[in-house]
C-alpha positions as CSV (number, residue, x, y, z in Angstrom):
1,X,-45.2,36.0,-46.3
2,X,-47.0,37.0,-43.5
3,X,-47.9,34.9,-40.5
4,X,-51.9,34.5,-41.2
5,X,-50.8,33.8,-45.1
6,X,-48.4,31.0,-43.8
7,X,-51.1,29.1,-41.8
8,X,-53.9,29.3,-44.4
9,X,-51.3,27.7,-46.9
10,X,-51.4,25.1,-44.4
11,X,-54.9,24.6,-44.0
12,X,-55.1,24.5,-48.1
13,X,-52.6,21.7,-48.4
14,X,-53.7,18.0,-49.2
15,X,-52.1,15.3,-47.9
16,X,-50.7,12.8,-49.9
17,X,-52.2,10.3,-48.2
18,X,-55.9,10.9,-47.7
19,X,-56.7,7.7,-45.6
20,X,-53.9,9.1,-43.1
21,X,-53.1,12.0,-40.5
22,X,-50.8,14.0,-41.9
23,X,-48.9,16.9,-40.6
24,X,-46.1,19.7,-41.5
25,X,-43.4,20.9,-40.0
26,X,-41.7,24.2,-41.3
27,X,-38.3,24.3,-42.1
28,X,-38.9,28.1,-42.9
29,X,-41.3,30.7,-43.7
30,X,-42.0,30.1,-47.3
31,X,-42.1,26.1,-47.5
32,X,-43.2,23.0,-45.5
33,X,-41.9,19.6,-45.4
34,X,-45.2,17.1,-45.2
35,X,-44.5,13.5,-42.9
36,X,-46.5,10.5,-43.4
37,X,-47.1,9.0,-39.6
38,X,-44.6,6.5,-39.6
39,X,-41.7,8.9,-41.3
40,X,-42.2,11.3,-38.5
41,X,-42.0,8.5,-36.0
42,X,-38.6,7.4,-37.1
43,X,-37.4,10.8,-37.2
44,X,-38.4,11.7,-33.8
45,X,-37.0,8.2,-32.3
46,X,-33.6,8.8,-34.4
47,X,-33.8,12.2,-32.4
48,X,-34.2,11.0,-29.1
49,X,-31.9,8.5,-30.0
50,X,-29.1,10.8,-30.6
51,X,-30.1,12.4,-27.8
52,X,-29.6,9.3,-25.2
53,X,-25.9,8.4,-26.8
54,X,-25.1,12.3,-26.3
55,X,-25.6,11.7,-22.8
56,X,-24.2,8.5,-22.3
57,X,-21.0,9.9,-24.0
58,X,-21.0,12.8,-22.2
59,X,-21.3,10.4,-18.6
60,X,-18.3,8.1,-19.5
61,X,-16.6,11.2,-20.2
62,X,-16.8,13.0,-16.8
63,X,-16.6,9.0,-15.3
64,X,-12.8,9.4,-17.0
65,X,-11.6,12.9,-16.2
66,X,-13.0,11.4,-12.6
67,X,-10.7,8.6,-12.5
68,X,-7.8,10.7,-13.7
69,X,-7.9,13.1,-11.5
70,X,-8.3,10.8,-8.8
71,X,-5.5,8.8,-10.2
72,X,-3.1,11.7,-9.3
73,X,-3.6,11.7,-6.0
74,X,-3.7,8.3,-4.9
75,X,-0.6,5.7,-4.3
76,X,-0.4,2.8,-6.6
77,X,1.0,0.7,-4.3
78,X,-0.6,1.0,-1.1
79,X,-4.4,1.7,-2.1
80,X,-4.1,4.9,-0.3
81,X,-4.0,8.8,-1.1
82,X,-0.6,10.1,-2.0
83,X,0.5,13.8,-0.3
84,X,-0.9,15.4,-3.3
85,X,-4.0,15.0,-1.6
86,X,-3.0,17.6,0.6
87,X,-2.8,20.6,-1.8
88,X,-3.5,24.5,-0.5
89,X,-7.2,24.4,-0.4
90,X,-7.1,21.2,1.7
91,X,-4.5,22.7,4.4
92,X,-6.7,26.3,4.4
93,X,-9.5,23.8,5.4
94,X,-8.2,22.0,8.1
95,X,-6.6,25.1,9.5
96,X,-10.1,26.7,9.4
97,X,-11.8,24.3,10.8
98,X,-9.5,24.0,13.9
99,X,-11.1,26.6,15.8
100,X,-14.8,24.1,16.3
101,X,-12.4,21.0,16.4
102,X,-9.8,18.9,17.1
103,X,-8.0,17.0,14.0
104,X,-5.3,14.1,15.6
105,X,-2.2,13.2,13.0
106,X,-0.3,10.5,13.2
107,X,2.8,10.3,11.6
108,X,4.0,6.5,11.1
109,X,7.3,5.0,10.0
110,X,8.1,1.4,9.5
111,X,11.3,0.2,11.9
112,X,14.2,-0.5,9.9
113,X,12.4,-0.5,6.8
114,X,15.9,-0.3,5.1
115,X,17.3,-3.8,6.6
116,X,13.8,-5.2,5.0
117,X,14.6,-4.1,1.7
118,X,18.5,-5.5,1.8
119,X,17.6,-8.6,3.6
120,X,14.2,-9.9,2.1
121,X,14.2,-7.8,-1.5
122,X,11.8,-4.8,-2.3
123,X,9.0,-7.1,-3.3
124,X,9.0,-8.4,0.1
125,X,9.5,-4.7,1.0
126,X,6.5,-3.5,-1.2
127,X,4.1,-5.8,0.2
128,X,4.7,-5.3,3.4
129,X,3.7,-1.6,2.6
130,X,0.6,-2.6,0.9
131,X,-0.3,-4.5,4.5
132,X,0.3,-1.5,6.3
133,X,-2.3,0.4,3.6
134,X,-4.9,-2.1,4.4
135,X,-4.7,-2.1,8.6
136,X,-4.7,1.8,8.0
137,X,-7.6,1.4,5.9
138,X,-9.9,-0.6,8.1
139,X,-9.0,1.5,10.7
140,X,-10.7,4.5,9.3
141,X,-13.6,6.0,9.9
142,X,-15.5,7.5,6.2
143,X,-14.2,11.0,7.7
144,X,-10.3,10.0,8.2
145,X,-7.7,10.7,6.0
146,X,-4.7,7.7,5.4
147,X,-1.7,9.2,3.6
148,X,1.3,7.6,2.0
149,X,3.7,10.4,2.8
150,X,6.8,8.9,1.0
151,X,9.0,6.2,1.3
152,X,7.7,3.8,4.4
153,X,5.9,6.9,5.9
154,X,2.2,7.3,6.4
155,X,0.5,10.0,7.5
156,X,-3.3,9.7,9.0
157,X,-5.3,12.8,9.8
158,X,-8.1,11.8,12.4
159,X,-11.2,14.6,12.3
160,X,-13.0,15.3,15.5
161,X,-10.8,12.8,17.2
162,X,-10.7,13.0,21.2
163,X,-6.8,12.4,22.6
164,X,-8.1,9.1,24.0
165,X,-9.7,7.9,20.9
166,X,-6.7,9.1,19.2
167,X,-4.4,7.3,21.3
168,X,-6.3,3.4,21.1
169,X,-6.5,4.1,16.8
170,X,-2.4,4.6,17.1
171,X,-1.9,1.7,19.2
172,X,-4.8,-0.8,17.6
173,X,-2.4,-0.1,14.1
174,X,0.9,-0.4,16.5
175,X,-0.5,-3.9,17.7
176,X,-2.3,-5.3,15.0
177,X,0.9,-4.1,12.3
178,X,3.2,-6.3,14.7
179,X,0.7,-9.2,15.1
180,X,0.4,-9.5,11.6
181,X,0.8,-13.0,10.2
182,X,1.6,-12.6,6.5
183,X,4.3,-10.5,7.8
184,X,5.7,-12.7,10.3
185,X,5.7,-15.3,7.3
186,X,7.6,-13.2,5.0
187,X,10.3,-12.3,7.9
188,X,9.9,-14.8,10.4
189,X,9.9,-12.1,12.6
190,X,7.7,-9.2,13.6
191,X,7.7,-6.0,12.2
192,X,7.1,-2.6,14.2
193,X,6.0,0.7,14.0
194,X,7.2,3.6,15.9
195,X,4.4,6.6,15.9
196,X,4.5,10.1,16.6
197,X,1.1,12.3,17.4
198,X,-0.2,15.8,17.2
199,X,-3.0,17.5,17.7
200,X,-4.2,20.7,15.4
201,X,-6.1,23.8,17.7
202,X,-7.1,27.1,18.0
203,X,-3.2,27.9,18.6
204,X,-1.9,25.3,16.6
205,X,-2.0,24.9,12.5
206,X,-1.6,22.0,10.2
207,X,2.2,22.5,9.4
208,X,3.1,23.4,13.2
209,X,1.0,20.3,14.2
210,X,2.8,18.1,11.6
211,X,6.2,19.7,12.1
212,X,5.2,18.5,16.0
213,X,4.0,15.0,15.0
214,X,7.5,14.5,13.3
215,X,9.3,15.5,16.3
216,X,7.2,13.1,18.5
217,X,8.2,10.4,15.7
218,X,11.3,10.8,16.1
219,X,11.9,10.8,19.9
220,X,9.6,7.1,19.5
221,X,13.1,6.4,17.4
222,X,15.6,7.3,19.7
223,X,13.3,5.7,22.6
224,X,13.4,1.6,20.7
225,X,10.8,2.4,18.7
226,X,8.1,0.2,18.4
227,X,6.2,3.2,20.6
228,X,3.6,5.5,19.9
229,X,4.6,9.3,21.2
230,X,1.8,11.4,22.5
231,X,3.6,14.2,24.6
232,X,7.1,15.7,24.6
C-alpha cells in the first residue's frame, strides 16, 4: 500500500466514538490501531512511567559499582584511602605534575606500636589507629591525600605544599597526636609519632621522594623518635 493510499484510509475511518477525538497510531503499513482519549493516556503515562524506573535503576546502579569501587581502595578501619589508591596512573600523575609544583610526603609511624598491641590489646591498638585517621583527616586540605600505608603507617601526600607549610602540618599532627586525650585515657600515657619528610621536584620522582621520606623516618627512630625529619 502506498503512502497517499495509507493516509486516505485514515481520513475514511470512523471513530468509534463520535462524541470524542479519536486518533490512530500505526503499528504497520497495512493496519491501525484506533485509541479512545483516555486509553491513549494511560498508555503514554505507563510509557513514561517505564521510562522514569529505567532511569532510576539504572542510577542506583552506577550509585553501587560507585561504592564498590570506592570500597577497594579505602581502609575499613581508619576512614582513610588504602595504598591501592596509589595505582600506576596516580604515580604517572604526580610524577608529571612535579615539574609546575612541589608535592610534600610525610611518611608517619606510630612509636612502639607493637608494646601497644601486647600491653593494652589490639582493640585498644585499633582505635588508637582510627584517632590517628581522624587528626590526619582534619588536617587536610580537599586537595591532600591521607594514606593508610600498612600496619601503623600512614602516608600523606601534600599538593602545592611550601617546605614551611609542610613542616607546621607534620608538627600540628606530631602535637596534637601526643596531646590527644582519649589516648592518654586508654594508656595513661602519651603516645608519639616519629615523621619523616620528602619533597617530589623536577629531579626527584614519587618513588625516589618516598624511598627519601622513609629514610628520613627512620633516622626520627634512631634519633628518640617522637621527631619530625625534614633534612638528612
Amino acid at each position: 500500500m502506498l503512502y497517499s493510499q495509507y493516509v486516505k484510509e485514515c481520513a475514511s475511518r470512523q471513530p468509534i466514538y463520535s462524541d470524542h477525538s479519536a486518533f490512530f497510531l500505526p503499528l504497520g503499513i497495512d493496519s491501525l490501531v484506533h485509541y479512545e482519549p483516555v486509553t491513549a493516556t494511560r498508555y503514554f503515562l505507563s510509557a513514561f512511567a517505564l521510562c522514569c524506573i529505567t532511569l532510576v535503576l539504572v542510577n542506583i546502579q552506577e550509585n553501587t559499582n560507585r561504592q564498590l569501587r570506592l570500597k577497594t581502595v579505602k581502609d575499613d578501619l581508619s576512614g582513610l584511602f588504602n595504598r591501592a589508591i596509589l595505582d600506576h596512573n596516580t604515580i604517572e600523575q604526580i610524577n608529571l605534575a612535579r615539574n609546575e609544583r612541589s608535592d610534600y610526603l610525610l611518611l608517619i609511624d606510630i612509636d612502639h606500636f607493637k608494646k601497644i598491641n601486647d600491653n593494652f590489646g589490639h582493640s585498644t591498638g585499633d582505635e588508637i589507629l582510627v584517632i590517628l585517621g581522624d587528626i590526619l583527616n582534619a588536617s587536610m586540605r580537599d586537595s591532600d591525600l591521607a594514606i593508610r600505608w600498612g600496619g601503623e603507617e600512614f602516608l600523606v601526600i601534600l599538593q602545592r605544599c611550601p617546605s614551611v607549610h609542610a613542616q607546621k602540618i607534620a608538627n600540628q599532627i606530631r602535637i596534637e597526636f601526643e596531646q590527644n586525650e582519649r589516648i592518654l585515657q586508654l594508656l595513661q600515657r602519651p603516645a608519639t609519632l616519629s615523621i619523616g619528610t620528602a619533597a617530589t621536584s623536577q629531579n626527584l620522582m614519587f618513588d625516589k621522594a618516598l624511598s627519601l621520606a622513609d629514610s628520613r623516618l627512620y633516622k626520627a627512630k634512631s634519633q628518640g623518635r617522637n621527631s619530625v625529619v625534614f633534612s638528612d
